[in-house]
C-alpha positions as CSV (number, residue, x, y, z in Angstrom):
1,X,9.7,-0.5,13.0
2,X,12.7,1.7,11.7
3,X,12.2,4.4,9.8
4,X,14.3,2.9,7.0
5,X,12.2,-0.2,6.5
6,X,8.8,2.1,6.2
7,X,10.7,4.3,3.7
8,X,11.4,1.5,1.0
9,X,7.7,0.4,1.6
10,X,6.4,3.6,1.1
11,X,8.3,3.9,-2.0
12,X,8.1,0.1,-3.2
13,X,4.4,1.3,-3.3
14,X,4.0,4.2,-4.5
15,X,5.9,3.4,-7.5
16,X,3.7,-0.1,-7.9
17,X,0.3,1.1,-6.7
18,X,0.3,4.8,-8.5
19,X,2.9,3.9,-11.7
20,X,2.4,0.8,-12.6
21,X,-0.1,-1.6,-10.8
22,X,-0.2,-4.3,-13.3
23,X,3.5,-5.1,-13.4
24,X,2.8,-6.7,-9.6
25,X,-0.2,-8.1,-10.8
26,X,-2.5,-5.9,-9.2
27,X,-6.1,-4.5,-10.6
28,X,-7.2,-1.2,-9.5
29,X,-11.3,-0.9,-8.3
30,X,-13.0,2.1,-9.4
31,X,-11.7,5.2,-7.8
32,X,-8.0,3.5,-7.8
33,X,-8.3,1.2,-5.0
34,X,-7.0,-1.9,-4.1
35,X,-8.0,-4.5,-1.6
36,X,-5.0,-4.7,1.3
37,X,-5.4,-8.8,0.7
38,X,-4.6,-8.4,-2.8
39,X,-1.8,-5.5,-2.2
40,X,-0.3,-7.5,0.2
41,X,-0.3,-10.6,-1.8
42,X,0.8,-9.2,-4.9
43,X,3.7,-7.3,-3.2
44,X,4.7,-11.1,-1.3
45,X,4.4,-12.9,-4.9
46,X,7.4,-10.4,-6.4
47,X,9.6,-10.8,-3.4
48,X,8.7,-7.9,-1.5
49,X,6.8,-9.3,1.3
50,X,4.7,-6.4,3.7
51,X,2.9,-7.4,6.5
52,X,-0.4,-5.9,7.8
53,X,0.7,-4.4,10.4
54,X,3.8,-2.7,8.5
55,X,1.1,-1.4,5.9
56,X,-0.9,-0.2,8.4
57,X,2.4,2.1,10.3
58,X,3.1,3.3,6.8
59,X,-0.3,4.2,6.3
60,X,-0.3,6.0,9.7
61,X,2.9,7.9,9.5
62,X,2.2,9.2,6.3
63,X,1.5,12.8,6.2
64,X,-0.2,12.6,2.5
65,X,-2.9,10.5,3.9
66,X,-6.2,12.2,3.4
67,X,-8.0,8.9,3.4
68,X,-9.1,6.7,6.6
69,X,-7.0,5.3,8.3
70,X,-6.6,1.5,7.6
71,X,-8.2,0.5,10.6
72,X,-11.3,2.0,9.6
73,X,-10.9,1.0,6.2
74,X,-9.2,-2.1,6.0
75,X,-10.5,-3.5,3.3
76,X,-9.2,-0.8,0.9
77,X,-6.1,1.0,0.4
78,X,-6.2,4.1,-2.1
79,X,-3.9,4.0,-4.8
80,X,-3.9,7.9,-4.8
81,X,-3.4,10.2,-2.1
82,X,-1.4,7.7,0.8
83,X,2.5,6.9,0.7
C-alpha cells in the first residue's frame, strides 16, 4: 500500500479514536478500546472507508505500537498507544 494512503489512516484515526470517538459514532471499552468491526464500520459510515487488511499494515508499521499486533488481537484495537 503506499505510504501516503497509511499516513491519512493513521491520522484519520488518531484524531477520531484518541480526540473524539463519539463524533464517528464510536464507544470506547474500558481501558479505551474499540472492537476493529465497530472501528471499521464507524470509519465506512462517515465516508472514510478502511479495510482490514489496511488497518492491520497501519497497525504494523507503526512504531508507537506497544500493543499486540492485530493478528493476535484482532478483536481489539487500543485507542491509546497505536497510530
Amino acid at each position: 500500500m503506499k505510504n501516503n494512503r497509511l499516513v491519512k489512516i493513521s491520522k484519520y484515526l488518531s484524531k477520531h479514536r484518541r480526540h473524539s470517538p463519539d463524533r464517528i459514532g464510536l464507544e470506547l471499552q474500558p481501558g479505551g478500546w474499540v472492537s476493529v468491526e465497530e472501528l471499521l464500520v464507524a470509519c465506512k459510515k462517515h465516508k472514510f472507508h478502511i479495510f482490514e487488511n489496511e488497518l492491520k499494515e497501519v497497525v504494523e508499521k507503526t512504531t508507537k505500537n506497544a500493543s499486540p499486533s492485530i493478528s493476535q488481537a484482532r478483536a481489539f484495537v487500543p485507542t491509546k498507544g497505536i497510530l
